[in-house]
DOGU-981945 format. One record per residue: x, y, z of N, C-alpha, C in turn; residue number from 1. Coordinates in nm, 2 decimals, always signed. Example, Ala and Ser with C-alpha at 12.3 -4.5 7.8 and 13.67 -1.06 7.14 Angstrom:
2
n_c1; n_c2; n_c3; ca_c1; ca_c2; ca_c3; c_c1; c_c2; c_c3; n
+1.32; -0.57; +0.78; +1.23; -0.45; +0.78; +1.32; -0.33; +0.78; 1
+1.28; -0.22; +0.71; +1.37; -0.11; +0.71; +1.29; +0.00; +0.79; 2
END
This chain:
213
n_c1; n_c2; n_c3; ca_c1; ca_c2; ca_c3; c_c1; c_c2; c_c3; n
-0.81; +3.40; -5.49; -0.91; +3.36; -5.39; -0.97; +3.49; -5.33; 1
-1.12; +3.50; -5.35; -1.20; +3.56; -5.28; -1.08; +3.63; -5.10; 2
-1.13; +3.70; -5.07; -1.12; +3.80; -4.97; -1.23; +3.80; -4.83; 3
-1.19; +3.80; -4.71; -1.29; +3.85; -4.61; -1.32; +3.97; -4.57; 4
-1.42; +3.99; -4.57; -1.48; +4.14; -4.51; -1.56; +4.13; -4.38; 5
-1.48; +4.17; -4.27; -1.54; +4.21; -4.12; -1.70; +4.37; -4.19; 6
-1.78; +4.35; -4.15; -1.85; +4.44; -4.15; -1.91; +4.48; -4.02; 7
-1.82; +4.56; -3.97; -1.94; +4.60; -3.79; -2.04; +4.69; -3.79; 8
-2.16; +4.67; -3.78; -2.28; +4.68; -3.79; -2.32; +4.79; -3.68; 9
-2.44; +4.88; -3.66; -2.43; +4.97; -3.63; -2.50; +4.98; -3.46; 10
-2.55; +4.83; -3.49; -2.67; +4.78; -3.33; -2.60; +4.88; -3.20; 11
-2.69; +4.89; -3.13; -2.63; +4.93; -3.02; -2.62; +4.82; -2.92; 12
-2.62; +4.70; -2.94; -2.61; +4.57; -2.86; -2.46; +4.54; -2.93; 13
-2.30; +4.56; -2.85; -2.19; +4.54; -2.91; -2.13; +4.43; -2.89; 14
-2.06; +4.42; -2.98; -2.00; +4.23; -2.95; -1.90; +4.25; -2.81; 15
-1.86; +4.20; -2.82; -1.74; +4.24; -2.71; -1.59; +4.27; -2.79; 16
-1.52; +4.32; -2.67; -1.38; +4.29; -2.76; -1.35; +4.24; -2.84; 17
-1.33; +4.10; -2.71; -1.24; +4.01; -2.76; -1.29; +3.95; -2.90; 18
-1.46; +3.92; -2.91; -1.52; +3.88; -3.03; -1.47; +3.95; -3.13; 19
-1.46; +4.06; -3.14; -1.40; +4.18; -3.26; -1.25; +4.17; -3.29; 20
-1.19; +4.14; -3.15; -1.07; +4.11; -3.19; -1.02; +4.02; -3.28; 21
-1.07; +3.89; -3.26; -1.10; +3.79; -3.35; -1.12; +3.81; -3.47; 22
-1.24; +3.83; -3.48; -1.31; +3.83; -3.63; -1.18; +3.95; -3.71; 23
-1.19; +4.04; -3.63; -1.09; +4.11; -3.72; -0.98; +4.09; -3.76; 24
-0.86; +3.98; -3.66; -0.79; +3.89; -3.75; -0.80; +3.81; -3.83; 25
-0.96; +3.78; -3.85; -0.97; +3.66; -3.93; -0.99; +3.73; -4.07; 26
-1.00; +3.88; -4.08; -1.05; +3.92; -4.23; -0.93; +3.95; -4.23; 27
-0.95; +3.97; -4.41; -0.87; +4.07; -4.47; -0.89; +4.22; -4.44; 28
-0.99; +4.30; -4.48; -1.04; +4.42; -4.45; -1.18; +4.48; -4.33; 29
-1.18; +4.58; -4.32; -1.32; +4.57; -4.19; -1.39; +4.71; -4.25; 30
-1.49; +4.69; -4.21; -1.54; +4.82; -4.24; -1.65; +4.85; -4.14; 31
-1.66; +4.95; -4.09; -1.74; +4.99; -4.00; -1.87; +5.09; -4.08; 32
-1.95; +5.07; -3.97; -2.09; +5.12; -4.04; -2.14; +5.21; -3.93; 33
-2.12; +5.32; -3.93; -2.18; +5.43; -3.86; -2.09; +5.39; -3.69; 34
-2.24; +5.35; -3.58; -2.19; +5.39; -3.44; -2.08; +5.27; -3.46; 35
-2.07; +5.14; -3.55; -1.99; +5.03; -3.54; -1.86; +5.07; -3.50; 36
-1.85; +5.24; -3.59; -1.68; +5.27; -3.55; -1.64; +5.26; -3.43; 37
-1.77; +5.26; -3.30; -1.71; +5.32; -3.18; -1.68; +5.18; -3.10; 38
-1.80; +5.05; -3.18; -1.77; +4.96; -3.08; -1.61; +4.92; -3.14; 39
-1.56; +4.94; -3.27; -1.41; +4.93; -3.30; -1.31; +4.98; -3.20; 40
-1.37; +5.11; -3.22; -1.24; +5.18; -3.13; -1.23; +5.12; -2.97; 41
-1.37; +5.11; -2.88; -1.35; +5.03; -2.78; -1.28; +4.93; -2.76; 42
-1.23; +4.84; -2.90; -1.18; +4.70; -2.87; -1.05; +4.77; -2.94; 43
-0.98; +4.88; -2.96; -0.87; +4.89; -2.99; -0.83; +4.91; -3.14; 44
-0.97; +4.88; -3.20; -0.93; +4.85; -3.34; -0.95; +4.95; -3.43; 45
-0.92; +4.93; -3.50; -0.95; +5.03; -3.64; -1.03; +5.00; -3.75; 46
-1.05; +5.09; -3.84; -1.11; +5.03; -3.96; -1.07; +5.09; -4.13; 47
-1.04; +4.98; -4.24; -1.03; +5.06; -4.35; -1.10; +5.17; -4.41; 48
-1.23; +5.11; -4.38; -1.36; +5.23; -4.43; -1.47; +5.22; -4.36; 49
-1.51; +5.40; -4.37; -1.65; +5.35; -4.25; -1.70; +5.45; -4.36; 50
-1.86; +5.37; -4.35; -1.97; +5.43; -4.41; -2.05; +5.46; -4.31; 51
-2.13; +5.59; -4.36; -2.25; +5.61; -4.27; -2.28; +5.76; -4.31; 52
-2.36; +5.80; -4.23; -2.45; +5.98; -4.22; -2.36; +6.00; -4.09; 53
-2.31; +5.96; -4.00; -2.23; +5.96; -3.86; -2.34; +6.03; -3.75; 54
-2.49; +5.99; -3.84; -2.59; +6.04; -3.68; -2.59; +5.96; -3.55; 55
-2.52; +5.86; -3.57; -2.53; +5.77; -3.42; -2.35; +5.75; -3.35; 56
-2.25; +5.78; -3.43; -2.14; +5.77; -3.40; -2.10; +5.86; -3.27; 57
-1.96; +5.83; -3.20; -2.00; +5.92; -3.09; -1.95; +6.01; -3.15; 58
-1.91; +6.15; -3.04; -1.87; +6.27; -3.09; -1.67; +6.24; -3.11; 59
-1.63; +6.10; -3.04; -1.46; +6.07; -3.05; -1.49; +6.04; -3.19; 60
-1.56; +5.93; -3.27; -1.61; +5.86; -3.33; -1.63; +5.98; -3.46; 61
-1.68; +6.06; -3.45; -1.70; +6.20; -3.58; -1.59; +6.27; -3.56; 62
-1.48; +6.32; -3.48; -1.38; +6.37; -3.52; -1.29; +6.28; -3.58; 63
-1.27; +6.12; -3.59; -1.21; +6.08; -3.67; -1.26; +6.08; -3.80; 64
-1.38; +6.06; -3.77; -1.43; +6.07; -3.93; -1.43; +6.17; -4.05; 65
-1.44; +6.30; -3.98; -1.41; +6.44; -3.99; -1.27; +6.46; -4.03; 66
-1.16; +6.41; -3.97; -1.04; +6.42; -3.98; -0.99; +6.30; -4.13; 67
-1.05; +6.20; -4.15; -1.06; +6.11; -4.25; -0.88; +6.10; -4.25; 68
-0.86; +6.08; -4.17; -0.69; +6.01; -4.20; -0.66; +5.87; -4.16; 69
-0.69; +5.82; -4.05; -0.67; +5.66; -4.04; -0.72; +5.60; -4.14; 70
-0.85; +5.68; -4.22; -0.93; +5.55; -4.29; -0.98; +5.60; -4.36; 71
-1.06; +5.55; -4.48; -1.12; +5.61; -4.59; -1.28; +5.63; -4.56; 72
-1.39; +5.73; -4.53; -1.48; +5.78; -4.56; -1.59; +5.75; -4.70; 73
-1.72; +5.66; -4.66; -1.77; +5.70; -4.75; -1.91; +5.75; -4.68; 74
-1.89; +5.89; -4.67; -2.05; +6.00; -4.56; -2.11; +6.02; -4.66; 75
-2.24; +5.97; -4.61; -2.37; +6.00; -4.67; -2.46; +6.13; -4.61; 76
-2.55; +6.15; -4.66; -2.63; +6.30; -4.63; -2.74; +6.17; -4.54; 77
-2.77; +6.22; -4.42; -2.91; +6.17; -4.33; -3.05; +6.17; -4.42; 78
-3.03; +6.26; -4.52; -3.17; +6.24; -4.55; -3.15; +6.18; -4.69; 79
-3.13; +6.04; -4.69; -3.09; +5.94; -4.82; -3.23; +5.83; -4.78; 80
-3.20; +5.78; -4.88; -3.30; +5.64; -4.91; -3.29; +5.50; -4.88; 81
-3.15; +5.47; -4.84; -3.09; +5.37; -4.80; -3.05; +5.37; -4.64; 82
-2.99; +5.28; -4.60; -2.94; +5.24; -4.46; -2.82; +5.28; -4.45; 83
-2.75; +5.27; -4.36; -2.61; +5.27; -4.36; -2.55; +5.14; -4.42; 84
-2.62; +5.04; -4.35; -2.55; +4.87; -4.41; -2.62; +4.87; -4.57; 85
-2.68; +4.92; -4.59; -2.71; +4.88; -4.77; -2.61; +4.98; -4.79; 86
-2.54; +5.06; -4.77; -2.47; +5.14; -4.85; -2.32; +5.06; -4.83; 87
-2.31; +5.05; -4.76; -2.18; +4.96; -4.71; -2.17; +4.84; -4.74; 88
-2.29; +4.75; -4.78; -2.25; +4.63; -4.87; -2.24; +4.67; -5.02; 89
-2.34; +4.73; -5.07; -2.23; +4.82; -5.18; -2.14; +4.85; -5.22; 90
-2.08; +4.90; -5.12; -1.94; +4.90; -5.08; -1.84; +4.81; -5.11; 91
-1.85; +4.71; -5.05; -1.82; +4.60; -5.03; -1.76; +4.56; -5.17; 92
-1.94; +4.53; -5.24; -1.93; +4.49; -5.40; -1.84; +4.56; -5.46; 93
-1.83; +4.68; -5.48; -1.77; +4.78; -5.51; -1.60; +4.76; -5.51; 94
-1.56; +4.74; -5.39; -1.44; +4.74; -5.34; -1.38; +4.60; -5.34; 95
-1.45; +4.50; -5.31; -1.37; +4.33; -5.32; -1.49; +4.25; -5.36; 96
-1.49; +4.27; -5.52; -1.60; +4.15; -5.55; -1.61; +4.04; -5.53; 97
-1.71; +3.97; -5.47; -1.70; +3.84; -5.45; -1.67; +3.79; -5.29; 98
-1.62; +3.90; -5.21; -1.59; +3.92; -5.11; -1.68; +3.82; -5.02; 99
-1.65; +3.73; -4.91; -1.74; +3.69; -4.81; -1.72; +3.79; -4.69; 100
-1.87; +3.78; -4.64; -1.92; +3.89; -4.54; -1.95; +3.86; -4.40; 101
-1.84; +3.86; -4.31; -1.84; +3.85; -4.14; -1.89; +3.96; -4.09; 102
-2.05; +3.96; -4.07; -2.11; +4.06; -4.00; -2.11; +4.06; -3.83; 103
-2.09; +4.21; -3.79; -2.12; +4.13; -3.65; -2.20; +4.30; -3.57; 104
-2.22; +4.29; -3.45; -2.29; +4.38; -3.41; -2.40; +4.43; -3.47; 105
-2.48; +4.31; -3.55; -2.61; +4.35; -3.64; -2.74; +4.29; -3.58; 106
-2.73; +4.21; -3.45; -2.82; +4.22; -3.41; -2.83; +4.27; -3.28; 107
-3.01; +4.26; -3.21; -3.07; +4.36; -3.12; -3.09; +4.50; -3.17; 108
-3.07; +4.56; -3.00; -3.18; +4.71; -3.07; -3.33; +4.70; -3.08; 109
-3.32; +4.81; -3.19; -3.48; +4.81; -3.24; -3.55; +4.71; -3.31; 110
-3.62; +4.61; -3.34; -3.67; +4.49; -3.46; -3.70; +4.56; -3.55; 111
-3.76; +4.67; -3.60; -3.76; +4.67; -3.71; -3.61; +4.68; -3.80; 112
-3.53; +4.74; -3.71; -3.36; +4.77; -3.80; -3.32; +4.63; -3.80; 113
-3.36; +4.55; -3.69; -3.32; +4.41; -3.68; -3.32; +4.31; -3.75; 114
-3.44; +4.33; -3.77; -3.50; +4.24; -3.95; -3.45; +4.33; -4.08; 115
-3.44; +4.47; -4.07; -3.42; +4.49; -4.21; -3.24; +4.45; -4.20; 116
-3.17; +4.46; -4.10; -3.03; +4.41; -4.12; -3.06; +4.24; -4.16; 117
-3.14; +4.19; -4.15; -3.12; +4.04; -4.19; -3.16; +4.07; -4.32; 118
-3.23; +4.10; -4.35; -3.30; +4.11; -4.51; -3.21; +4.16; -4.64; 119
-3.11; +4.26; -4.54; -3.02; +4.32; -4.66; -2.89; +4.21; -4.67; 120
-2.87; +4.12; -4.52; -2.75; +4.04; -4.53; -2.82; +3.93; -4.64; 121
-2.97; +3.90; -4.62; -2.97; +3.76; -4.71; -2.95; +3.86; -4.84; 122
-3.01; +3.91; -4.91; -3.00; +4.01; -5.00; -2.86; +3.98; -5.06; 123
-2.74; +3.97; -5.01; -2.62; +4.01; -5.08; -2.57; +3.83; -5.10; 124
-2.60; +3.83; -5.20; -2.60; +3.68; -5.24; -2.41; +3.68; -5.35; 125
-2.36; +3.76; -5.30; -2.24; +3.76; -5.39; -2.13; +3.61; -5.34; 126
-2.18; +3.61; -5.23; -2.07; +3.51; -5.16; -2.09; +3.43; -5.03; 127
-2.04; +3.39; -4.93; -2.16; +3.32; -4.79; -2.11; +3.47; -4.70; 128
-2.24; +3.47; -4.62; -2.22; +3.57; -4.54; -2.28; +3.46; -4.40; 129
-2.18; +3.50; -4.28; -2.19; +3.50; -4.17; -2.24; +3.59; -4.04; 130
-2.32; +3.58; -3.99; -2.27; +3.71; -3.87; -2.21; +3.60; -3.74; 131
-2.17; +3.64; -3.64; -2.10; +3.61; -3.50; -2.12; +3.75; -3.43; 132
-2.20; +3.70; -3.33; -2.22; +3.78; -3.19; -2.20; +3.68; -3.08; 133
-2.22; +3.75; -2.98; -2.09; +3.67; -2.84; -2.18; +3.53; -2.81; 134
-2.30; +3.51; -2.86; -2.38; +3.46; -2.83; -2.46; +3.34; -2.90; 135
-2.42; +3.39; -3.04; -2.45; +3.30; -3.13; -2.41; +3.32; -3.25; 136
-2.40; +3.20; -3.37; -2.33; +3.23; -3.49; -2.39; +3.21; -3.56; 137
-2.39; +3.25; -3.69; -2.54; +3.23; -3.75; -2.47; +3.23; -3.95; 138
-2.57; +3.18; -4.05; -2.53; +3.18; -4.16; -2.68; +3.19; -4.21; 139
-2.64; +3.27; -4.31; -2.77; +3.28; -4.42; -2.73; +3.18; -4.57; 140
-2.82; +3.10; -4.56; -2.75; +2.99; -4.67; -2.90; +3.01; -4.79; 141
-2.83; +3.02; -4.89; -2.96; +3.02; -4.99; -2.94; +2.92; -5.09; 142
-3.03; +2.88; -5.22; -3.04; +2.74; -5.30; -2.90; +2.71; -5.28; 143
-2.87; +2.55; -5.26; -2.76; +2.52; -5.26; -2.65; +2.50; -5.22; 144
-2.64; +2.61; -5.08; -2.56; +2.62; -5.04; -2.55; +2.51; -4.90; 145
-2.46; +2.51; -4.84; -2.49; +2.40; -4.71; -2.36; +2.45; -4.60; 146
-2.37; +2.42; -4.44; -2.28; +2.44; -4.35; -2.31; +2.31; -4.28; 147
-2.16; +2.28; -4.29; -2.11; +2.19; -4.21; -2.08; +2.21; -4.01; 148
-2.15; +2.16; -3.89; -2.10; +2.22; -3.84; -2.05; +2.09; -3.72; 149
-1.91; +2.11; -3.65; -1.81; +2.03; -3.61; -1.85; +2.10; -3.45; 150
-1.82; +1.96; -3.39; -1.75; +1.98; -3.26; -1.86; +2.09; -3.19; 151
-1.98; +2.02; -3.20; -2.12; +2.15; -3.11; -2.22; +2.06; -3.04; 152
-2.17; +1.93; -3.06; -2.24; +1.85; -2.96; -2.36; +1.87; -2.86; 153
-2.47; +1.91; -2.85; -2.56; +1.95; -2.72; -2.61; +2.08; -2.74; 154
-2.56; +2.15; -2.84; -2.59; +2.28; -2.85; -2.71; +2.32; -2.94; 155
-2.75; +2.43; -2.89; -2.90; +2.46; -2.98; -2.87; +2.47; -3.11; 156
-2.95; +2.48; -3.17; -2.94; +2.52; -3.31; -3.10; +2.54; -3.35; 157
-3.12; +2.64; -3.50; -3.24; +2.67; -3.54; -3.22; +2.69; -3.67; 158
-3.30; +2.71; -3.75; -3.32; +2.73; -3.90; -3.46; +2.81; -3.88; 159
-3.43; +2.94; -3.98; -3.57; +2.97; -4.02; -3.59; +3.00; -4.18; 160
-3.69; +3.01; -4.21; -3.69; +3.02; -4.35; -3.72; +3.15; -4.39; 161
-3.64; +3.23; -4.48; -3.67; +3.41; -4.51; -3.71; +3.43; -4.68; 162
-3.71; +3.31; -4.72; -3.77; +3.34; -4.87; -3.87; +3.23; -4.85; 163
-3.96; +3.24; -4.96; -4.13; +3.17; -4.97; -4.02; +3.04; -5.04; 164
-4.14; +2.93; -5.02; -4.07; +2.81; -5.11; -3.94; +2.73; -5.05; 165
-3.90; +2.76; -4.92; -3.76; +2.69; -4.89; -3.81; +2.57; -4.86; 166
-3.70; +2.47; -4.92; -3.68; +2.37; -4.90; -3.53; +2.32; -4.84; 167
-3.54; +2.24; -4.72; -3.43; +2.19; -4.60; -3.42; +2.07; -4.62; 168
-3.26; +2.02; -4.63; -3.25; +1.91; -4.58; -3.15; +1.92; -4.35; 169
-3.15; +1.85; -4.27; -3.06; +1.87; -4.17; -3.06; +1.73; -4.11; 170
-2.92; +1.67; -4.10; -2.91; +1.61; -4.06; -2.76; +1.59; -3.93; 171
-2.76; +1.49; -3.81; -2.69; +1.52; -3.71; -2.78; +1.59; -3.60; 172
-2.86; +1.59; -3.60; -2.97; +1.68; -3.51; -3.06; +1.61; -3.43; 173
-3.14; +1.63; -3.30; -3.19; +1.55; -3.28; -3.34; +1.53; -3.34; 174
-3.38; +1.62; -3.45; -3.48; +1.61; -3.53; -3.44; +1.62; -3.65; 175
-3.45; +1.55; -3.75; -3.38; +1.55; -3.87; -3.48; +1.60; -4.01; 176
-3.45; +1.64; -4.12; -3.58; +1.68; -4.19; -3.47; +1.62; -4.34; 177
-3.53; +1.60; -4.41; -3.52; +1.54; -4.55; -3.60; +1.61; -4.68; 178
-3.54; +1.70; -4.68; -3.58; +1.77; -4.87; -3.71; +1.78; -4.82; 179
-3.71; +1.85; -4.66; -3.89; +1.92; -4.62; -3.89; +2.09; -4.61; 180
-4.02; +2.07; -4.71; -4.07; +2.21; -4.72; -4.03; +2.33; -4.57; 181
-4.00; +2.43; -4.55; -4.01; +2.54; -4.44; -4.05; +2.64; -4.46; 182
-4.19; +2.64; -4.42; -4.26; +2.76; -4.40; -4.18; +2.91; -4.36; 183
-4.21; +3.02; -4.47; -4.16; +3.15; -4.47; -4.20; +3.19; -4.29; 184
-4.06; +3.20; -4.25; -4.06; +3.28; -4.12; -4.18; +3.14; -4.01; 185
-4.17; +3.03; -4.05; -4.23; +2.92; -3.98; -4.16; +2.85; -3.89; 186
-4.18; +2.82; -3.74; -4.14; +2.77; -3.62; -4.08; +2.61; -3.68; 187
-4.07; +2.56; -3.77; -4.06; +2.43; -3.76; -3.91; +2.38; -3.69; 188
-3.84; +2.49; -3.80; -3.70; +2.47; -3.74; -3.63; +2.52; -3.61; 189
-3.71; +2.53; -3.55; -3.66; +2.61; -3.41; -3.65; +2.52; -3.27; 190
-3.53; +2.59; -3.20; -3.47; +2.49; -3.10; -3.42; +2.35; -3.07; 191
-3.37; +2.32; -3.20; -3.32; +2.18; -3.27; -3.20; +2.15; -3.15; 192
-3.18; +2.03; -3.17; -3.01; +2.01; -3.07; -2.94; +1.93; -3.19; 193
-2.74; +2.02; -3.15; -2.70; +1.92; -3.23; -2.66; +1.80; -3.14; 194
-2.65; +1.67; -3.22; -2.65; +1.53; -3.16; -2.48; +1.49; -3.23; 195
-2.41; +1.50; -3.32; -2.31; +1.49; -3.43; -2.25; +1.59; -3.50; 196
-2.13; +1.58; -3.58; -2.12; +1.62; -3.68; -2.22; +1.71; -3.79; 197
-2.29; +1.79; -3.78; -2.41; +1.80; -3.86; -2.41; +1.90; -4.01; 198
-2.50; +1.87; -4.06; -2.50; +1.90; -4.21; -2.63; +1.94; -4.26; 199
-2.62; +2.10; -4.26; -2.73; +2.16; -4.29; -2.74; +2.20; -4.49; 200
-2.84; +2.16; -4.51; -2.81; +2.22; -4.66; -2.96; +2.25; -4.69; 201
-2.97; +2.39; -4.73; -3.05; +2.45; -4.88; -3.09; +2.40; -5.00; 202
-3.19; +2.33; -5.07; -3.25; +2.32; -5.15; -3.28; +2.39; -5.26; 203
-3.36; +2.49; -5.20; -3.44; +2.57; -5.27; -3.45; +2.70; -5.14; 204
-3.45; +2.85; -5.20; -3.51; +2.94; -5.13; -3.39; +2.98; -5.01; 205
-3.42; +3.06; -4.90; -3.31; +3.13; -4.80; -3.35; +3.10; -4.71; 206
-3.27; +3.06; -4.63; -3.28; +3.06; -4.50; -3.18; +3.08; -4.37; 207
-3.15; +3.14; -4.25; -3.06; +3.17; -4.14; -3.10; +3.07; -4.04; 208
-2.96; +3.02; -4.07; -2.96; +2.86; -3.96; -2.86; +2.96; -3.81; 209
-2.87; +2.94; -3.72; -2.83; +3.00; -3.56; -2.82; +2.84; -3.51; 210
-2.64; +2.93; -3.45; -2.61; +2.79; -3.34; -2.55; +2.86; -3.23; 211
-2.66; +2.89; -3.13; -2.60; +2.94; -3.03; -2.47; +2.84; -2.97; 212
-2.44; +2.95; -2.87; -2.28; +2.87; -2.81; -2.24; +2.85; -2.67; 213
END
């Protein structure tokens, strides 16, 4: 059986604790991505491996890293080509193929890091990837895939489309769609309520369904 990977993301918008606390029992392994180490250490926690250049980590944050004994090190040179989170899903592949990916602290901040952290999460198509912030939970589902979601009665929910060509079914909502087209990065799916039980599924193309909480 596949494996979970916590990946804490580098946002300077941090989950909270208790959220980290969680997710982090829920994986198998965690890995932090640059300043991610520090919102870890805040919540007490640790990490197997942190990737990064360590330009945003704090200065507590670079002497662990420096010291490389709680955890395994993979430092990159600042002036690379990649991100810290593209190098760290890499990683990932690298280290537990097949792995499913609990991102968190990957959004806010700057938009443009904001979007490219969505782009690299839909990007890693090895397995379902989640993110959870305090605020909302979210899945990037591509051809095929579908989430079921239980017990959200009245709660928002959205779908957006991030590949050209997506095609949605959703049902349990108070607007329902049937094997309809969604415009790339198009408002259709936005601000939905769930009504039931509901069942979002992928067709064709990628898209990140959000159910705030």
């Amino acid at each position: 059986m596949a494996c979970k990977v916590l990946v804490v993301c580098g946002s300077p918008v941090v989950a909270s604790a208790d959220l980290l606390r969680r997710l982090a029992g829920e994986c198998d392994h965690v890995v932090a991505v640059d300043r991610g180490l520090d919102a870890l250490l805040g919540a007490g926690l640790g990490c197997d491996v942190y990737v990064g250049d360590a330009d945003t980590v704090s200065d507590e944050g670079r002497a662990l890293v420096d010291a490389a004994e709680a955890f395994e090190v993979e430092r990159h040179d600042p002036y690379k080509d990649y991100t810290d989170l593209a190098l760290a899903l890499d990683s990932v592949r690298r280290r537990w193929p097949g792995a499913e990916v609990v991102a968190t602290c990957a959004t806010g901040g700057r938009p443009d890091m904001a979007l490219s952290v969505l782009g690299l999460l839909a990007g890693y198509e090895d397995a379902p990837v989640r993110i959870e912030e305090d605020e909302v939970t979210a899945r990037i589902l591509h051809q095929d895939e579908s989430w079921t979601i239980e017990n959200a009665e009245g709660k928002t929910f959205s779908i957006i489309a991030i590949a050209p060509n997506t095609e949605i079914s959703e049902h349990g909502l108070e607007w329902e769609l049937d094997h309809s087209p969604l415009g790339l990065l198009a408002d259709t799916g936005i601000s939905n309520v769930v009504r039931s039980t509901a069942t979002i599924q992928v067709h064709a193309g990628t898209a990140i369904a959000y159910l705030h909480k």
